[in-house]
DRENTISE-489834 format. One record per residue (C-alpha): chain; x negated, y, z negated; residue number from 1. Coordinates in steps of 0.2 Angstrom, whole numbers, plus 5000, padded with zeros to 4 digits. Example, Ala and Ser with C-alpha at 12.3 -4.5 7.8 and 13.67 -1.06 7.14 Angstrom:
2
(site "A",(4938,4978,4961),1)
(site "A",(4932,4995,4964),2)
END
This chain:
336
(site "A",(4505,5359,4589),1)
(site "A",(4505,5369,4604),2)
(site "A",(4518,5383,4607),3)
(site "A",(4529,5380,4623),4)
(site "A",(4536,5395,4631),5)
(site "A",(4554,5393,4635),6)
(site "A",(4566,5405,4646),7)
(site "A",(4587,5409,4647),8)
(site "A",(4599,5399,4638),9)
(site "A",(4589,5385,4634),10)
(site "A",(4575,5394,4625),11)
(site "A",(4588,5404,4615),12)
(site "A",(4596,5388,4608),13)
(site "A",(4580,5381,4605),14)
(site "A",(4575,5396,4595),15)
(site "A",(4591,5397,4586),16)
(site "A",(4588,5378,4579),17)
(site "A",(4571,5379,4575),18)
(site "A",(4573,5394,4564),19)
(site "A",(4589,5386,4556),20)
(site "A",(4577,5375,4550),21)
(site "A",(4569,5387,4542),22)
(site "A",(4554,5387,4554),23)
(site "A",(4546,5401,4563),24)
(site "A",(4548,5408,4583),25)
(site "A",(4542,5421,4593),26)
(site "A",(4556,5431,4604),27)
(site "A",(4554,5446,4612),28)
(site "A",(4559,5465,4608),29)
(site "A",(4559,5480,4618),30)
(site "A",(4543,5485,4609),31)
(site "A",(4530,5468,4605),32)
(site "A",(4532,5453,4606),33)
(site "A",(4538,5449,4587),34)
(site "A",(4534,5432,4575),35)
(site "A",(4554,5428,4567),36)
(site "A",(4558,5418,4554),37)
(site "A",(4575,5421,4543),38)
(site "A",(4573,5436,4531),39)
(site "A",(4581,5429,4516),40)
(site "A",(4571,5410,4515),41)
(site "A",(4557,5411,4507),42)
(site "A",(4547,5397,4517),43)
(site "A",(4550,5403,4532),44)
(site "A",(4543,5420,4527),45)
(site "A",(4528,5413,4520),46)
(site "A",(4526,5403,4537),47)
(site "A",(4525,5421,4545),48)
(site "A",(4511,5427,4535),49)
(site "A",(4503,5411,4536),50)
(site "A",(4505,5410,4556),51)
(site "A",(4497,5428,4558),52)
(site "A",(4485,5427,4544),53)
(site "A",(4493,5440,4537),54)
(site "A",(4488,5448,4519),55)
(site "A",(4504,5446,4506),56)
(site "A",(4503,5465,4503),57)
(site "A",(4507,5469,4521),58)
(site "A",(4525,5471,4522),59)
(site "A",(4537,5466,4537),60)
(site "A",(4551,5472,4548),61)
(site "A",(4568,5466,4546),62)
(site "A",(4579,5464,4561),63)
(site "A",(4598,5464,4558),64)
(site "A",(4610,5464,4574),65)
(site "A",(4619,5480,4571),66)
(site "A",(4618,5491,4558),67)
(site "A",(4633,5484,4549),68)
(site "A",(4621,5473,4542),69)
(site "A",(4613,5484,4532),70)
(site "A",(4621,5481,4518),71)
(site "A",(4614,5465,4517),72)
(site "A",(4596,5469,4515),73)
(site "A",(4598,5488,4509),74)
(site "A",(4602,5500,4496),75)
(site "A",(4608,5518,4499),76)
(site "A",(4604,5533,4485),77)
(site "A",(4618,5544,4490),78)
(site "A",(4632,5546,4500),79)
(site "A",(4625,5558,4511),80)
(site "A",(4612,5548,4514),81)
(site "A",(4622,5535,4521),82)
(site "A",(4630,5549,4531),83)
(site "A",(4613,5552,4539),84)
(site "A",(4608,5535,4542),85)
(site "A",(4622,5531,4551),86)
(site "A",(4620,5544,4561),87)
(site "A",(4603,5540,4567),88)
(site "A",(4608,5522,4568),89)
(site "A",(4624,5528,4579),90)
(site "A",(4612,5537,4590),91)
(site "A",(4594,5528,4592),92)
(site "A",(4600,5509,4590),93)
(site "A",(4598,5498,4596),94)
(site "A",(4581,5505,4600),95)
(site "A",(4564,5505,4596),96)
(site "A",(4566,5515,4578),97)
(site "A",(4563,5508,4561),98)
(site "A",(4571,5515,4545),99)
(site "A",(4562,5513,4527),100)
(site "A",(4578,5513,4514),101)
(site "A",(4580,5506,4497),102)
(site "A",(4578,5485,4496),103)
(site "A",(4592,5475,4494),104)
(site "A",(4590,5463,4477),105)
(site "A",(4595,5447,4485),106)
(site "A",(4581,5450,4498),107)
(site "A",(4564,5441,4494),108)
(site "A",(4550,5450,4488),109)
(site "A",(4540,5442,4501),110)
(site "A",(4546,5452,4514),111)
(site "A",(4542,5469,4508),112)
(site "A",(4525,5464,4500),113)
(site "A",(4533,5468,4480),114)
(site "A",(4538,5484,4487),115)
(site "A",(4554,5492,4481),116)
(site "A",(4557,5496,4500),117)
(site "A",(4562,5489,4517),118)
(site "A",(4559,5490,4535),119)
(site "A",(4574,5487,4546),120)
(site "A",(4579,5491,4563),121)
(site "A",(4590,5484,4575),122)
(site "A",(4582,5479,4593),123)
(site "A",(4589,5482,4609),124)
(site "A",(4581,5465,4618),125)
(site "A",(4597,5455,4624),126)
(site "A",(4586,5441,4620),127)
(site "A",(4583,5444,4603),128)
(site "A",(4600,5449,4602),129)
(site "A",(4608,5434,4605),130)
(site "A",(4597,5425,4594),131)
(site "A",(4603,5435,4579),132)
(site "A",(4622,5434,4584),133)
(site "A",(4621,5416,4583),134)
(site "A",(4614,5415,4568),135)
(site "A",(4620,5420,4550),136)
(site "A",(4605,5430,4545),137)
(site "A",(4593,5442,4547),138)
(site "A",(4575,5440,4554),139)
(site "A",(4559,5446,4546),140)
(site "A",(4549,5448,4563),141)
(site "A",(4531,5457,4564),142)
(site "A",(4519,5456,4579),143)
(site "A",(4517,5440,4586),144)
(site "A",(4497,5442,4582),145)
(site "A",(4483,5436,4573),146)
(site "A",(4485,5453,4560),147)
(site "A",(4475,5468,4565),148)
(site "A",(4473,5463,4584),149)
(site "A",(4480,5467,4600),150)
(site "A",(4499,5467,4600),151)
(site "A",(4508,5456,4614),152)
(site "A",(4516,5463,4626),153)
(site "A",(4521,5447,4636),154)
(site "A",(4522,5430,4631),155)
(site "A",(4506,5424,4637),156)
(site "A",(4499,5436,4624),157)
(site "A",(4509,5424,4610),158)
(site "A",(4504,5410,4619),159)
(site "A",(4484,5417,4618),160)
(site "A",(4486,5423,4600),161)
(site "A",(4496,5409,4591),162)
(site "A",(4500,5397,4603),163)
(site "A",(4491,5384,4591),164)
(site "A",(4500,5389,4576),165)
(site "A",(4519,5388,4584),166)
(site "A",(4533,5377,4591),167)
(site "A",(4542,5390,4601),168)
(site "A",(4538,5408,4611),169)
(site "A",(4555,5414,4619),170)
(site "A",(4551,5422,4636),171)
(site "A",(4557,5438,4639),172)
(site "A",(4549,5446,4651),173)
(site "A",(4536,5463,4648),174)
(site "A",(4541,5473,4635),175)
(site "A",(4552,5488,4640),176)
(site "A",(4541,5501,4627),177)
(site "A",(4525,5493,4626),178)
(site "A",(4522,5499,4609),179)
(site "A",(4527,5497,4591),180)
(site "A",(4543,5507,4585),181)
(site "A",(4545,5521,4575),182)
(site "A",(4543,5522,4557),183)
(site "A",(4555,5532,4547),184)
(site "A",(4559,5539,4530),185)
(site "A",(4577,5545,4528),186)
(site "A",(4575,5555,4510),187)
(site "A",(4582,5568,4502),188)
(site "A",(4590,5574,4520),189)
(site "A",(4572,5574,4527),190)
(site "A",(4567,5563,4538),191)
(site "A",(4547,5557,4537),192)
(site "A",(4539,5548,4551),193)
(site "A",(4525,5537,4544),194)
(site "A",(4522,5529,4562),195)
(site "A",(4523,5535,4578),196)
(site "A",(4532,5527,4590),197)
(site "A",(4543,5528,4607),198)
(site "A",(4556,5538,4597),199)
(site "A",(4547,5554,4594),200)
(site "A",(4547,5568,4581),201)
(site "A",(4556,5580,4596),202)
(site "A",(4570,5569,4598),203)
(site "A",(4572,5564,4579),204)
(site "A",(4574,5583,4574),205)
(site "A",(4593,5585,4578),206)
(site "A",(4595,5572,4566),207)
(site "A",(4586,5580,4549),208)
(site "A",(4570,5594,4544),209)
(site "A",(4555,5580,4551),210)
(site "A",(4545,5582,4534),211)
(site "A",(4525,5575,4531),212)
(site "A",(4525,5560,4521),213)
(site "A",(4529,5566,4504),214)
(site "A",(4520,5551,4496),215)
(site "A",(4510,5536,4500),216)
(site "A",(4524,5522,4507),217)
(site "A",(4517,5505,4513),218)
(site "A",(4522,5501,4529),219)
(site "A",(4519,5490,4543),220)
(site "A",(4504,5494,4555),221)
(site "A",(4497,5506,4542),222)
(site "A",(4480,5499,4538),223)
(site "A",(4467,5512,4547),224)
(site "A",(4462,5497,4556),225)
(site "A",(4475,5488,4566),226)
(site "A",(4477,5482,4583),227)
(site "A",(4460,5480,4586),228)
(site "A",(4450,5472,4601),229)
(site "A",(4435,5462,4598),230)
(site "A",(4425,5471,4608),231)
(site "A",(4418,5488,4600),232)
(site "A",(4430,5504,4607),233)
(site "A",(4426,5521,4608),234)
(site "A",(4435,5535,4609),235)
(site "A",(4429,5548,4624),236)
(site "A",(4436,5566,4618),237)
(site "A",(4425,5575,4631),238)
(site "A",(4426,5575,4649),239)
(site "A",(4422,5558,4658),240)
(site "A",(4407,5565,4667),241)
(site "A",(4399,5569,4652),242)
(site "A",(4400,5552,4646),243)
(site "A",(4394,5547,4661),244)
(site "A",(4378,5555,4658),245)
(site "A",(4374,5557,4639),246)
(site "A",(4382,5539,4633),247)
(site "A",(4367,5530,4640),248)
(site "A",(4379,5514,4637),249)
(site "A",(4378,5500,4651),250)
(site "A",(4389,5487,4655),251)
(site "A",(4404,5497,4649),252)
(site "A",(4424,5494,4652),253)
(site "A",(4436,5512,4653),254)
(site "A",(4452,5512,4648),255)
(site "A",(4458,5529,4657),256)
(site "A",(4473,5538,4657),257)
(site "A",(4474,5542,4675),258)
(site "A",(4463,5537,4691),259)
(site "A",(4446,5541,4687),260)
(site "A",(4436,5547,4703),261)
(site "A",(4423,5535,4713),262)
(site "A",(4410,5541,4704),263)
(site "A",(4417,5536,4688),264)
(site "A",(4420,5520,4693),265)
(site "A",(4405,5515,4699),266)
(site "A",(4399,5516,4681),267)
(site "A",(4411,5504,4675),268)
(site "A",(4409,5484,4675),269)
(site "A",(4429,5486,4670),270)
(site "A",(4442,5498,4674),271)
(site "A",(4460,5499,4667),272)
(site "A",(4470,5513,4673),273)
(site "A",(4487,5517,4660),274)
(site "A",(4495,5529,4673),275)
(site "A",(4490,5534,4689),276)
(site "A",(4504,5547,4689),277)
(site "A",(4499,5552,4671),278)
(site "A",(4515,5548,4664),279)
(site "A",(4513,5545,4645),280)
(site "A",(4530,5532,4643),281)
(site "A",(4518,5520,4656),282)
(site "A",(4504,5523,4647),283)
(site "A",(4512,5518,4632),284)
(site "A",(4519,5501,4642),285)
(site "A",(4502,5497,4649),286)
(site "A",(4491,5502,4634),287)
(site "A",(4490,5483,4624),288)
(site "A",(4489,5474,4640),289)
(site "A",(4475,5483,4647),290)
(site "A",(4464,5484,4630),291)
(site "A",(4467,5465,4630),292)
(site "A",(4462,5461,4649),293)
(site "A",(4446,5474,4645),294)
(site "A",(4443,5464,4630),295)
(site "A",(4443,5448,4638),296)
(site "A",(4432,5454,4653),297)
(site "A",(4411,5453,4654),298)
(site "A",(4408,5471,4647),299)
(site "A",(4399,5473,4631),300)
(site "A",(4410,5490,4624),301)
(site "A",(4427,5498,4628),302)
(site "A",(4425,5517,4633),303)
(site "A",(4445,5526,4631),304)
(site "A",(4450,5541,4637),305)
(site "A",(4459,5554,4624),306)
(site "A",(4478,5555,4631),307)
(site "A",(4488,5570,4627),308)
(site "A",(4497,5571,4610),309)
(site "A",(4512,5576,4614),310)
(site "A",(4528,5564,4614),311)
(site "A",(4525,5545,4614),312)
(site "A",(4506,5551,4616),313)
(site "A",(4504,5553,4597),314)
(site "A",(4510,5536,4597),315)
(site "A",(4499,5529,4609),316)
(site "A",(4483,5539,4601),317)
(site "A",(4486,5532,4583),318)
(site "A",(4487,5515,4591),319)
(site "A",(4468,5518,4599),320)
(site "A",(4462,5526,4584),321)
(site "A",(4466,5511,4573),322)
(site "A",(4460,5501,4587),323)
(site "A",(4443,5510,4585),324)
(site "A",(4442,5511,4567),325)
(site "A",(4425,5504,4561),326)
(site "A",(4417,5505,4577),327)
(site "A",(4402,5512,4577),328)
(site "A",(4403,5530,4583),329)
(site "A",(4421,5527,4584),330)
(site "A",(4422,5543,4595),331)
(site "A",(4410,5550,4609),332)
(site "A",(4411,5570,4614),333)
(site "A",(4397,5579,4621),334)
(site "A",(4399,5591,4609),335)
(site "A",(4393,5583,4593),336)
END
């Protein structure tokens, strides 16, 4: 089987039968690429985890078409709790945010990896969108990757990762964000982000105290590795010049944040620039398709520059440091 990718009208009906029978798709969202399959049948689930080679005790995203389907997949504790939910749903959805809330019990198990919650959040891809109106039922969607590499950003990411293991990838175009969404626990009238994303802790304080984690909750993308080229990655925390000249590496790729003078680049066999401007939403939007092209070029190892955390660049900086986890030296300063 080899996955064919398929555009406008066409691709969304085709998608819409192949998941009707229980079969699996990937469609485009604002953030990744995602891997669908319907929520509520269990083979088709299993088909997910099969296609990524996924580990059963990773849980997945639910996708519902607004959040008057929430009910179908979720559980509320209290009344002011589903006060506050549909408050944030009002304001950030459809949109790049994901809420952990109590798990439906006519929801598989599957989905949530025995956990007793759910992810769920409600895209804004017209795409995906039209895909779920036509339907009758949710879709569990992760990354549309092999698990724990480079998420795709385009559909010839899909095509490069899974194209083998799928009928169908849905092109929509590049992804709007460019990165996963954020992860949120609404409890006890705090809200706790347990991944960083394109919605960012500043704009989600008008809407609840933003709390540390109170306990461990499993979520999607939480494993300290994830979305990880196959090339080593380091982390440069120090100035690029004194990389330059106490790394002693050759035949090294830079993933910078912004231009990186001549000198710089003459060091480099590959050079991937997130933001000439240094604007940190286009960083975000380039940041998986640029650690893919540097992966799949001749260098041995990925240098990457530290981007500021602040706003989406926390987001962006988790990314990396999962990306780099296991690495050796999995960060570079002149300092240490």
């Amino acid at each position: 089987m080899s996955a064919r990718i398929v555009s406008g009208g066409e691709g969304v009906e085709e998608a819409v039968a192949i998941l009707r029978r229980g079969e699996v798709v990937a469609l485009p969202t604002e953030t990744v690429y995602g891997l669908a399959g319907d929520a509520f049948n269990h083979l088709a689930v299993a088909r997910i985890f099969e296609a990524k080679g996924r580990p059963l005790t990773d849980p997945l995203i639910v996708h519902l078409p607004e959040s008057g389907w929430l009910d179908r997949v979720a559980l509320f504790e209290s009344a002011s709790q589903r006060a506050q939910v549909d408050q944030i749903a009002a304001a950030f959805w459809p949109g790049p945010l994901t809420l952990i809330l109590k798990k439906h019990p006519d929801l598989p198990d599957l989905v949530t990896a025995g956990m007793q919650d759910v992810a769920v959040r409600v895209t804004a891809h017209p795409l995906f969108r039209e895909v779920l109106r036509q339907l009758n039922f949710p879709l569990a969607a992760p990354s549309a990757n092999r698990f724990g590499k480079i998420s795709p950003t385009s559909a010839e990411d899909v095509q490069n990762e899974l194209g083998s293991m799928i009928p169908l990838i849905l092109e929509g175009g590049p992804c709007e964000h460019g990165m996963e969404s954020t992860i949120v626990v609404v409890k006890g009238g705090n809200l706790e982000i347990l991944r960083p994303g394109p919605i960012t802790r500043e704009q989600l304080t008008e809407y609840g105290h933003v709390a540390p984690p109170s306990e461990a909750v499993k979520t999607p993308g939480s494993l300290p590795s994830h979305y990880a080229p196959k090339k080593e990655l380091q982390i440069i925390e120090s100035d690029i010049m004194d990389w330059i000249s106490a790394s002693g590496r050759k035949n090294a790729a830079l993933l910078a944040f912004r231009s990186p003078t001549p000198v710089v680049i003459e060091q480099c066999t590959a050079l991937e620039v997130l933001s000439c401007s240094g604007d940190l939403r286009e960083a975000a939007v380039h940041f998986y398709g640029a650690l893919r092209r540097l992966d799949q070029s001749q260098s041995d190892i990925i240098f990457a520059e530290a981007l500021p955390e602040v706003g989406i660049g926390v987001a962006i900086m988790d990314r990396m440091r999962r990306a780099s986890h296991g690495s050796r030296h999995a960060s570079f300063s002149s300092h240490e």
